[in-house]
Backbone as numpy.savetxt, mean C-alpha at the origin, in Angstrom:
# Nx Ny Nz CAx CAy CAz Cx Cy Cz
-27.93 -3.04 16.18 -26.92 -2.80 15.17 -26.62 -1.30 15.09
-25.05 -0.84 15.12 -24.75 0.25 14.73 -25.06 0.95 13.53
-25.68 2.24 13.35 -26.26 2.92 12.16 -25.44 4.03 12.50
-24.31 4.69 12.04 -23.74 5.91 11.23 -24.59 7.02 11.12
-24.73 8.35 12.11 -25.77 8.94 11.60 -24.75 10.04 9.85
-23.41 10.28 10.40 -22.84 10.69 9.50 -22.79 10.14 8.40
-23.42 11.02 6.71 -23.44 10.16 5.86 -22.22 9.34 5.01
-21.21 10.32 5.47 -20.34 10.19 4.49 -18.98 9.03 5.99
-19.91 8.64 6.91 -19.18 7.31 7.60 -19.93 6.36 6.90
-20.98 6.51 6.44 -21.91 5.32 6.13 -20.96 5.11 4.19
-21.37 5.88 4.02 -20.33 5.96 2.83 -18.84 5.42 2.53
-18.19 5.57 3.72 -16.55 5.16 4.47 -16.72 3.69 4.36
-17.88 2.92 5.51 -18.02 1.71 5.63 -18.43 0.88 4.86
-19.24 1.57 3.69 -19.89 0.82 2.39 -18.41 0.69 1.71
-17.53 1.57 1.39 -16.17 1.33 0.53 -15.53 0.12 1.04
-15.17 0.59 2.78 -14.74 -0.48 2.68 -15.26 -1.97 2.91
-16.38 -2.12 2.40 -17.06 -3.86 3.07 -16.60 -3.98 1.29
-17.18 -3.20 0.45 -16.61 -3.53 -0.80 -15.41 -3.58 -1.29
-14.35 -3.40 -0.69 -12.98 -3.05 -1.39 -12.45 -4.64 -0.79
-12.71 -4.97 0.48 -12.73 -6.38 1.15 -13.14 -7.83 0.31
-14.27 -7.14 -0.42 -14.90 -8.04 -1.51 -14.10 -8.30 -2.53
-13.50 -7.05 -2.98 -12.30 -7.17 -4.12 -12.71 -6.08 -5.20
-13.02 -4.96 -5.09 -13.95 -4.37 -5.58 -12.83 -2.99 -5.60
-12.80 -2.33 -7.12 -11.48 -1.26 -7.04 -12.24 -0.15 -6.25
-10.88 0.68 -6.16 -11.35 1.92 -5.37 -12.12 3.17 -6.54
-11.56 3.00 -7.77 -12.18 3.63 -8.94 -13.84 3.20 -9.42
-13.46 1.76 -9.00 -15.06 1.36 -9.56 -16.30 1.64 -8.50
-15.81 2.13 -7.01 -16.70 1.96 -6.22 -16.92 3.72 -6.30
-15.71 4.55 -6.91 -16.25 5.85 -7.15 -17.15 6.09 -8.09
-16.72 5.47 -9.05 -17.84 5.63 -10.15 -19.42 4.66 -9.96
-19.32 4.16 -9.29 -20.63 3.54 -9.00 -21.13 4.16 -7.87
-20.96 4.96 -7.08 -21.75 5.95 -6.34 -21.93 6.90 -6.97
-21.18 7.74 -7.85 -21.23 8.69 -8.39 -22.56 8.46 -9.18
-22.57 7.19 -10.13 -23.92 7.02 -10.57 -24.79 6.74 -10.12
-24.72 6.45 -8.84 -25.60 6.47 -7.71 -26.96 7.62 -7.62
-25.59 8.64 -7.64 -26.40 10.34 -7.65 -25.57 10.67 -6.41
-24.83 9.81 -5.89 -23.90 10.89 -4.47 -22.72 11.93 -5.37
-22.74 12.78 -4.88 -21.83 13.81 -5.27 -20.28 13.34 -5.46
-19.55 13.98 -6.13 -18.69 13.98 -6.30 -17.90 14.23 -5.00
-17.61 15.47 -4.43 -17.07 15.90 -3.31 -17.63 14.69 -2.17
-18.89 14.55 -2.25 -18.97 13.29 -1.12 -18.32 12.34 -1.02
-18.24 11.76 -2.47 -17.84 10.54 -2.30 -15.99 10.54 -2.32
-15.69 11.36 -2.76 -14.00 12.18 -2.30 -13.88 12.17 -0.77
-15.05 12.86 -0.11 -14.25 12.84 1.23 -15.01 11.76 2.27
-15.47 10.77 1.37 -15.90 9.26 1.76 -14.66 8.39 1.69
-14.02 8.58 0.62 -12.61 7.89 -0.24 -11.66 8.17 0.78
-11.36 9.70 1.24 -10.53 10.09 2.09 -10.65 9.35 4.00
-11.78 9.92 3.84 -11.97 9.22 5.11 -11.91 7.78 5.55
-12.26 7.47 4.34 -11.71 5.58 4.36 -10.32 5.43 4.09
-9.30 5.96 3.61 -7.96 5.68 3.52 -7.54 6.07 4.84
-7.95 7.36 5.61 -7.29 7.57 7.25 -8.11 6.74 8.20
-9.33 5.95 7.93 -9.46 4.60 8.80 -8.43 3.83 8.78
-8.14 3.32 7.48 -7.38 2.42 6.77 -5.84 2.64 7.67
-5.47 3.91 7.55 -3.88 3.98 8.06 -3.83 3.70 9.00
-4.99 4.09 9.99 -4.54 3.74 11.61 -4.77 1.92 11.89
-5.29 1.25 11.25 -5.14 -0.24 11.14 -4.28 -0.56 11.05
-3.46 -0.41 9.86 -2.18 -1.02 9.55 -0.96 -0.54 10.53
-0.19 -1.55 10.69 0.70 -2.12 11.56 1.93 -0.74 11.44
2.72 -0.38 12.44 3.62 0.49 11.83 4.83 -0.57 11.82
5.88 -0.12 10.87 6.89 -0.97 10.37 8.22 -0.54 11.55
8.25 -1.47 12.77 9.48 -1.06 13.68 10.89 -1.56 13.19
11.05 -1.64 12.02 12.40 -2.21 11.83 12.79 -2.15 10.27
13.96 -1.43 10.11 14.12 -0.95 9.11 14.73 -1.81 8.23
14.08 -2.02 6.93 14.86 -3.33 6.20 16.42 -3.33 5.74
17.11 -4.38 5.66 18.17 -4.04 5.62 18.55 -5.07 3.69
19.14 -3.88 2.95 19.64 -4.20 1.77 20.92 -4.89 1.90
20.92 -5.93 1.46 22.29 -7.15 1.09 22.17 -7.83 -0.32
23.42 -7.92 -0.87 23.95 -8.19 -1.96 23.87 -9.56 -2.36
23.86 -10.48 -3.07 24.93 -11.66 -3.03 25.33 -12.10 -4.86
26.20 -12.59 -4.59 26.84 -12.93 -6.08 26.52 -14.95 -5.82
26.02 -15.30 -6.71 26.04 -16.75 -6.40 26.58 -17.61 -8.07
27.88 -17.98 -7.68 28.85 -18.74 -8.47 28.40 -20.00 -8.68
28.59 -20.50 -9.65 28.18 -22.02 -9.84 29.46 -22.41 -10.47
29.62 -23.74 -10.00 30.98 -24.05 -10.75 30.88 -25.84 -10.42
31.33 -26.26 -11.69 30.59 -28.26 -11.79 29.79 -28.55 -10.45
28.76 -28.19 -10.78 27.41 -29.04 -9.79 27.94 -28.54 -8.27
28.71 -27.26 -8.00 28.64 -26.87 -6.53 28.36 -25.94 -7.23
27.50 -24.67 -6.16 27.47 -23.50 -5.40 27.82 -22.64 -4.22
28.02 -21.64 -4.80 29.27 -21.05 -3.54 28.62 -19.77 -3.77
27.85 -19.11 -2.19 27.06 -17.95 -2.36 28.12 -16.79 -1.76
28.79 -15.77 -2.11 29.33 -14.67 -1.84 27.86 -13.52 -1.12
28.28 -13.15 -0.11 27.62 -11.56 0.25 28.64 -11.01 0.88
27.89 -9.82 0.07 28.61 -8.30 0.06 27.94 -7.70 0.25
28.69 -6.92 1.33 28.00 -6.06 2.55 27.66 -4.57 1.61
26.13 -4.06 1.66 26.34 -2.47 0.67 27.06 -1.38 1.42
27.21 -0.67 0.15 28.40 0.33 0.29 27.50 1.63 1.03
28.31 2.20 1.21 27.46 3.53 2.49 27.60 4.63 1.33
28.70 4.27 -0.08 28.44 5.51 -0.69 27.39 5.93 -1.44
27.37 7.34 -1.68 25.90 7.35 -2.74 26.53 6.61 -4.20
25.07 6.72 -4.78 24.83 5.99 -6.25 25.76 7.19 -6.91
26.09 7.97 -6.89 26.54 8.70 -8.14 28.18 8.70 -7.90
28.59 8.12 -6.24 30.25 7.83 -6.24 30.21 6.61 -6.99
29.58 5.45 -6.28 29.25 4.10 -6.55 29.32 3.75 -8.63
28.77 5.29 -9.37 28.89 4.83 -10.76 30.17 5.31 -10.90
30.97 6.20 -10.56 31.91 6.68 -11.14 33.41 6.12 -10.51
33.40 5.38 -9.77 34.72 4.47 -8.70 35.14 3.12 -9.74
């Protein structure tokens, strides 16, 4: 079994087996902290587990696209309108 000689990886991997569990990121500071691990440790335990964390997650190749729709009801039909958004900014968009 792999053992971490760095403490504050061992620290990284304890956050996250607990955060997996369901366990906040506040409560797992304050429960090391009362531990007796330092403050600054467990900060750049926190840190170092969020830049594990980023390189996991997926990068987003496709940019979402915002669409409108107005949906009319009229005796027991529906009739869905979309409208394509406007390219202007919000502050033409209030005043047009």
């Amino acid at each position: 079994m792999y053992k971490p000689e760095d403490p504050i990886q061992q620290l990284a991997d304890y956050i996250k087996k607990n955060i997996n569990k369901g366990y906040t990121l506040d409560s797992l500071k304050f429960s090391l902290i009362n531990q007796g691990y330092s403050k600054i440790t467990v900060e750049n335990a926190i840190e170092k587990f969020n830049k594990q964390l980023a390189t996991e997650i997926p990068l987003i190749k496709e940019k979402p696209q915002i669409s409108h729709r107005i949906i009319l009801s009229k005796e027991n039909r529906s009739e869905i309108i979309n409208i394509p958004p406007e390219k202007k900014g919000w502050l033409r968009r209030l005043f047009d």
